[in-house]
N, C-alpha and C positions, 0 to 999 in steps of 0.2 A: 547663081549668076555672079560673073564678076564684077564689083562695082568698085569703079575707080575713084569716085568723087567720094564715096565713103570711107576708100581707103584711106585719099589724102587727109580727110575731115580729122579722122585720126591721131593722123601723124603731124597735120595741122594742132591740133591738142596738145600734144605731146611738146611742139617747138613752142609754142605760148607759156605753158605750163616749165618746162625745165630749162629754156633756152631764154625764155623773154622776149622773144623775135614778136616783132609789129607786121603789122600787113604786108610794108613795104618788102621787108627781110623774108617775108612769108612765100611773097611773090616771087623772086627771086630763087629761093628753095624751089619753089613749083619747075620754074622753067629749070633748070637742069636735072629734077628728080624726072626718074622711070618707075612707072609700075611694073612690077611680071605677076602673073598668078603662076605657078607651081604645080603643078599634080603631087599626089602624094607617092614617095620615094624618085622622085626626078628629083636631079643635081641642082644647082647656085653656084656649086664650085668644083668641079674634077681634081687630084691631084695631077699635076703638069703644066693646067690653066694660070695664066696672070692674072689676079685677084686686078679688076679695076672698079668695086664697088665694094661702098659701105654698106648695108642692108638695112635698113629697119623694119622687122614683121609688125605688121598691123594686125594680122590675124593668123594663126598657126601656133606653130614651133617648127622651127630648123636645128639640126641637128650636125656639130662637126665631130672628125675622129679621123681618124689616122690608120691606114690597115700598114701592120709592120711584111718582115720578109717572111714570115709563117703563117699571113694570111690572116692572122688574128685583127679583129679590130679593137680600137683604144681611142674611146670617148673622151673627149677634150672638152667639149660648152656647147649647154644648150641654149638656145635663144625662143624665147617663148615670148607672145602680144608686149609690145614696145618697148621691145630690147632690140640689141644693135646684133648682127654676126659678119666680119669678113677674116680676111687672113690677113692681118694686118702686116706681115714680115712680106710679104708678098704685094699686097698693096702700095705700101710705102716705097718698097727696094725695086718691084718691076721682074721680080725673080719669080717664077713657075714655083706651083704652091706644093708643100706636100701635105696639104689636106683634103678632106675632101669635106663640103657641108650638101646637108640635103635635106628635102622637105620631110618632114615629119606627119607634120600634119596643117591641113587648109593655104592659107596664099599671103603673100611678104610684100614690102613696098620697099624698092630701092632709091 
């Protein structure tokens, strides 16, 4: 079952602990975060997709990589329980990603 208040609880953690954020700060984070849950090997990120999220997994690993023009894939960073993953060159510029991330394993909090 998905549980979203345990997610935040988490990622609430995480912002106390490495950011120093107060309630107020906390609250704030709250109202513009999204949760998603994931299945395992469904996308975060398609290459061609506009990256317009940071990620942080609260629970899993996501996985990015790059498939070149002979179909090979090439593994670029994994994100495992609170760590960060987006396409930052894509997020920041607004430019169609060419990555792609995806669930690896269990569910992520954006």
């Amino acid at each position: 079952m998905f549980n979203t208040q345990k997610m935040f609880e988490e990622f609430k953690q995480y912002l106390i602990e490495k950011a120093g954020m107060d309630e107020q700060e906390i609250a704030a984070v709250r109202a513009v975060s999204v949760e998603k849950k994931l299945r395992r090997k469904h996308y975060l990120l398609q290459e061609g997709d506009i990256c317009i999220n940071n990620c942080f997994v609260a629970k899993g690993c996501l996985r990015m990589y790059h498939v070149d023009e002979n179909g090979n894939e090439h593994m670029l960073r994994f994100a495992a329980e609170n760590w960060w993953m987006s396409d930052q060159e894509s997020l920041n510029n607004g430019t169609p990603s060419r990555l792609i991330s995806m669930r690896w394993k269990r569910q992520r909090w954006c």
